[in-house]
Every structure is written in structure tokens, then in C-alpha cells.
Backbone as CSV, one residue per row, in Angstrom:
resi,resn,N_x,N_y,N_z,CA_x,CA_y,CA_z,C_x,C_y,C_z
1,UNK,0.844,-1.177,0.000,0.000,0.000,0.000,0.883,1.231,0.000
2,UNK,0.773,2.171,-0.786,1.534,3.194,-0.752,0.815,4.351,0.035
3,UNK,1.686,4.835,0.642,1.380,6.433,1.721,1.921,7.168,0.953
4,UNK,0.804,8.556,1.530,1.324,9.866,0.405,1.120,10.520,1.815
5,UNK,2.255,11.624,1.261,2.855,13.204,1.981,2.201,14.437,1.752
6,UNK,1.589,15.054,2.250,1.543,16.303,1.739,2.385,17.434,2.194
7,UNK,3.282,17.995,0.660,4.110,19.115,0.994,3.551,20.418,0.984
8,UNK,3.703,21.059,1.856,2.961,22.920,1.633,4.447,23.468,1.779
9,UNK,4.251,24.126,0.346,5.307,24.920,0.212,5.372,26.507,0.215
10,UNK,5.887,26.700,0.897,5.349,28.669,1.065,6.125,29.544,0.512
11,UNK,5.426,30.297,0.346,6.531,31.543,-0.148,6.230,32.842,0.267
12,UNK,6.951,33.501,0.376,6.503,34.823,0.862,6.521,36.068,-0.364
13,UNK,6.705,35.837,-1.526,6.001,36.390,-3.174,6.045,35.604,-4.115
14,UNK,5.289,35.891,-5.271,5.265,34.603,-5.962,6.797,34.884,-7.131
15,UNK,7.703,35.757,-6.621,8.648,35.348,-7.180,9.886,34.114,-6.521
16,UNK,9.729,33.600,-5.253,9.622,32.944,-4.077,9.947,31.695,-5.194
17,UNK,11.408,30.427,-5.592,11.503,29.234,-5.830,10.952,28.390,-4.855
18,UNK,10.077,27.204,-5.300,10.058,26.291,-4.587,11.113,25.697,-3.486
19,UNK,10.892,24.901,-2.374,12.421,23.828,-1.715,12.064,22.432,-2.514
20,UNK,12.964,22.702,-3.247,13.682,21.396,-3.997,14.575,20.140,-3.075
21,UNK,14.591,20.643,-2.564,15.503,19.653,-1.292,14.185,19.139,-0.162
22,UNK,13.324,19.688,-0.366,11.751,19.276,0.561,11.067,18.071,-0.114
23,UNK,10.869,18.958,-1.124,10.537,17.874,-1.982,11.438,16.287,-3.210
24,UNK,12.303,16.561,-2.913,13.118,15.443,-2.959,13.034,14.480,-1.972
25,UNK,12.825,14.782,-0.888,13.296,13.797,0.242,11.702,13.774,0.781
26,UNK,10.882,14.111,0.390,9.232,13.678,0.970,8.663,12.750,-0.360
27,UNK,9.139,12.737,-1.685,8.726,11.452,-2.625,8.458,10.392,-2.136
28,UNK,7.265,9.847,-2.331,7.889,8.587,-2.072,8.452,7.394,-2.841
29,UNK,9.119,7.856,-3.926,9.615,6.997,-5.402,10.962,7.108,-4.872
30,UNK,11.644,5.912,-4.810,13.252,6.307,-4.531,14.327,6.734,-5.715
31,UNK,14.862,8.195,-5.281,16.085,8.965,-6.386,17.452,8.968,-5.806
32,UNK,18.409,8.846,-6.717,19.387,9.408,-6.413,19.859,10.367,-6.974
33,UNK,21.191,11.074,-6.637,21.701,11.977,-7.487,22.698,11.442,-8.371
34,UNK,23.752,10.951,-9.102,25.243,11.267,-9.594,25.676,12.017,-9.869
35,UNK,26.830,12.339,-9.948,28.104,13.614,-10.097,28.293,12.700,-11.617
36,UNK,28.607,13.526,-12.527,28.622,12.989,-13.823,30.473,12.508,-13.494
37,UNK,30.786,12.118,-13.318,32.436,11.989,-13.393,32.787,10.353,-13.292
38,UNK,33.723,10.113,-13.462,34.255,8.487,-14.144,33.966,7.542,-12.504
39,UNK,33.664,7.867,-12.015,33.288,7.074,-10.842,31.369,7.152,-10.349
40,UNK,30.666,7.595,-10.977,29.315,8.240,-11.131,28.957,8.295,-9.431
41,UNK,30.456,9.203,-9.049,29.874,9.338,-6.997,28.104,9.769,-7.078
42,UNK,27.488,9.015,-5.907,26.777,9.275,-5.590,26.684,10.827,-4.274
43,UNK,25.860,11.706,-4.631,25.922,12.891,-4.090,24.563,13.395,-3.212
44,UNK,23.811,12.795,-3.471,21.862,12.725,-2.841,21.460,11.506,-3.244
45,UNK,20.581,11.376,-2.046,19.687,10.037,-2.130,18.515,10.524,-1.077
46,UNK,17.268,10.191,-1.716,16.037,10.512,-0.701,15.810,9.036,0.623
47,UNK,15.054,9.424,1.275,14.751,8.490,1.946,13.781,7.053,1.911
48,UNK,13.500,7.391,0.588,13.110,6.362,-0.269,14.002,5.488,-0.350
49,UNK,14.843,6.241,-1.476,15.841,5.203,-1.713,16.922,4.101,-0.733
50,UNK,16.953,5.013,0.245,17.483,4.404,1.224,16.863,2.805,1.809
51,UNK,15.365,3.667,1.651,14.861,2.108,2.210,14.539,0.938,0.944
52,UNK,14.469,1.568,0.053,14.491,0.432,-1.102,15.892,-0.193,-1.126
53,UNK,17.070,0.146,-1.135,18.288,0.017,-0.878,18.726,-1.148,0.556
54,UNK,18.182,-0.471,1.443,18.576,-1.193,2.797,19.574,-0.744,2.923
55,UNK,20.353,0.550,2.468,21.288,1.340,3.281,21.009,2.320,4.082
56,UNK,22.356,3.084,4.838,22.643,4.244,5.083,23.303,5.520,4.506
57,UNK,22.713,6.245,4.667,23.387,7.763,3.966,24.555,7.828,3.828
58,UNK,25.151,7.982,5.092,26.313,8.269,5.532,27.311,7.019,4.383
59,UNK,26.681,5.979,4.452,27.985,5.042,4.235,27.780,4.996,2.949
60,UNK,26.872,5.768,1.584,26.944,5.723,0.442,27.267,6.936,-0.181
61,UNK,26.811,7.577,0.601,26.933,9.516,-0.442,28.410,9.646,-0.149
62,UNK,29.023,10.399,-1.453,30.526,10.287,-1.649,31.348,9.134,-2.363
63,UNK,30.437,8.676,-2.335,31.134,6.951,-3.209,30.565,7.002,-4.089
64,UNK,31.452,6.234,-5.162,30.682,5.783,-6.300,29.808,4.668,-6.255
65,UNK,28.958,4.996,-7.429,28.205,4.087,-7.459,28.530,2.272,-7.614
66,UNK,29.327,1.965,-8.324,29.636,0.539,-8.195,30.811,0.227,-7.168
67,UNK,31.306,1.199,-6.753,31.704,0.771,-4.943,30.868,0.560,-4.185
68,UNK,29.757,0.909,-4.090,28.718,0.769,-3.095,27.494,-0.728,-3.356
69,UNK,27.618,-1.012,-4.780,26.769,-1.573,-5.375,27.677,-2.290,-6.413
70,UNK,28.530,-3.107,-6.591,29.852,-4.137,-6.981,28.838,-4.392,-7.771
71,UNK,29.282,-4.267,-9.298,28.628,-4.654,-10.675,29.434,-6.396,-10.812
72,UNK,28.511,-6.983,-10.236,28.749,-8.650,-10.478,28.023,-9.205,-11.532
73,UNK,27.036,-8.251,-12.207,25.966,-8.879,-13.227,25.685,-9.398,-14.403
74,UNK,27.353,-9.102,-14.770,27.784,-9.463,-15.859,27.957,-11.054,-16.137
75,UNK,28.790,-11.251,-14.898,29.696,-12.258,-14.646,28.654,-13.370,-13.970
76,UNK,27.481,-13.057,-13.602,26.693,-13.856,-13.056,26.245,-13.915,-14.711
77,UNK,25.379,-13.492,-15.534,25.086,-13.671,-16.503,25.655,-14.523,-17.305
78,UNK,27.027,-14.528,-17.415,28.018,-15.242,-18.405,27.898,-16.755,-17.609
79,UNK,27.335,-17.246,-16.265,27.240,-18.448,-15.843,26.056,-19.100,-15.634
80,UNK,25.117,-18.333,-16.139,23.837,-18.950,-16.777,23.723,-19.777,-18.078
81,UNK,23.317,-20.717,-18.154,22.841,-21.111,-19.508,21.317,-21.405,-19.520
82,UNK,21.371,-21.079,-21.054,19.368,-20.893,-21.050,19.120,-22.353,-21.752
């Protein structure tokens, strides 16, 4: 069953940006961020993702992504036969 959030976002004129950082982390679809660079560090993650994940913040943001998540899928693939 999925639960929904409601965000109220205020502003004090309507030239006033939304919080983008509010609403990132009240989704309930799990996101991350990457840093485009040869290691695709991870830089944001909502609290979604976390729990789809079964991690912690702390021990993924700053790392790359296949340090955190060891790309074995290949190699499992290549020891399948159909």
C-alpha cells in the first residue's frame, strides 16, 4: 500500500523558488543523485531510496556508485545457460 505526503510549500512572493531539497526527500519513489564523473559518486539520495536500498546515507553519499553496489551482473550472466 503506498502512503502519500503532503508538501505545503510557502513563499513569501510569488517570485519565491520552490524547496527542492523538501521535496526530494518527501517522494515517495526512490532517487538518487550522480556527479557525472568516471566514478558516477553518488551525491543525494532521498529516503526512499534508502529504504528500497537497505542502506545508510552516511555510508553511500561520496562513493561511487559501483563501490557501493559491486557490478557482479555481468559475470553472473556469463554463468547462466538458457
Amino acid at each position: 500500500m503506498l502512503s502519500s505526503k503532503t508538501i505545503e510549500i510557502s513563499s513569501s512572493s510569488p517570485d519565491s523558488k520552490p524547496d527542492f531539497q523538501a521535496l526530494f526527500e518527501a517522494t515517495p519513489a526512490p532517487y538518487l543523485v550522480l556527479k557525472p564523473d568516471e566514478k558516477f559518486t553518488i551525491v543525494a539520495v532521498n529516503e526512499a531510496y534508502l529504504r528500497a536500498t537497505k542502506t545508510q546515507r552516511e555510508a553511500i553519499v561520496g562513493k561511487g556508485i559501483f563501490e557501493v553496489f559491486p557490478d557482479n551482473s555481468s559475470a553472473s550472466y556469463r554463468r547462466r545457460r538458457f
